[in-house]
N, C-alpha and C positions, 0 to 999 in steps of 0.2 A: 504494500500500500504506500504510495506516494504522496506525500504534501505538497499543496502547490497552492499560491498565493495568488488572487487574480489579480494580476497583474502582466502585463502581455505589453511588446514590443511594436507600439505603431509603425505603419509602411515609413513615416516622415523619421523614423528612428526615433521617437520620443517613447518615455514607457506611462502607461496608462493606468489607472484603476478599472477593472471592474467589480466594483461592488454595488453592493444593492444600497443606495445613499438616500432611497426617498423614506422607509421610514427610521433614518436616523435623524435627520431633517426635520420631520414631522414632531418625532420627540423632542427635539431641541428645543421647537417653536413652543411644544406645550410644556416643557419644563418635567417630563416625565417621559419613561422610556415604555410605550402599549405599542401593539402592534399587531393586530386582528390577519393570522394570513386567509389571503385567497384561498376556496376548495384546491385546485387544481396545485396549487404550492405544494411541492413533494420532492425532498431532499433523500435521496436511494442510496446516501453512503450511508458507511458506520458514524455512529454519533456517542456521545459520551453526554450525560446528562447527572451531574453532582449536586445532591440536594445535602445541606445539613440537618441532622435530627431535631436541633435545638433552633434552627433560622425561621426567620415570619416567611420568610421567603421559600414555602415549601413546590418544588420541583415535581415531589412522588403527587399532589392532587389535582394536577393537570397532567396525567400519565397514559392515560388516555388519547387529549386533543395532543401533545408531542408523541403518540408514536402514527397518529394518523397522518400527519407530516415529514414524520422521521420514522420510517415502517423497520429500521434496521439499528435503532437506537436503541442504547442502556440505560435504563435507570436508577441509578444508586442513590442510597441514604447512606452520607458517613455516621458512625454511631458518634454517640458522644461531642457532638462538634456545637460551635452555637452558631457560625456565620462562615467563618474564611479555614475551611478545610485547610487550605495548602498553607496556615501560619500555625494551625491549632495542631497539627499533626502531618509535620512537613513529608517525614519517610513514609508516613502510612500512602500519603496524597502520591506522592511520587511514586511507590509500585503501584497505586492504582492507574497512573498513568502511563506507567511502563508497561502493565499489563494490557492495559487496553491497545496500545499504540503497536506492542510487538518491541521481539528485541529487535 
């Protein structure tokens, strides 16, 4: 599996973004980061989805509407965490990433 960054080399030789900037924009404008996808929006890789046990911010109760856009996505609950997995428990976050990603 390959990581690759959109990002692509125009004919004029400049290099480009391709990212999806309309609803980061959108959030900007309203001071909050929502963003309702379209049905047809369907991302076919693997995905990694880290929710914390202890965060408002729970991942696992919208597990449902993320895997009907992400049909090949994981979802985990770190135990014991309250918000920032990868400070709270740096090595555990890390083979979880190494795991996921492949040696």
């Amino acid at each position: 599996m390959a990581f690759t960054l959109p990002v692509y080399k125009d004919k004029d030789g400049t290099f480009k973004w391709d990212g999806h900037l309309k609803p980061i924009l959108r959030s900007l404008e309203a001071e909050k980061f929502e963003y309702e996808l379209e049905e047809k929006e369907v991302y076919l890789g693997e995905t990694l989805f880290i929710s914390a046990e202890y965060s408002k911010l729970q991942v696992i109760n919208e597990k449902e509407l993320r895997l009907k856009h992400f049909p090949n996505a994981e979802v985990f609950t770190a135990k014991g965490v309250f918000h920032c997995y990868h400070t709270e428990k740096t090595f555990e976050f890390e083979e979880k990433i190494i795991d996921f990603i492949g040696d």
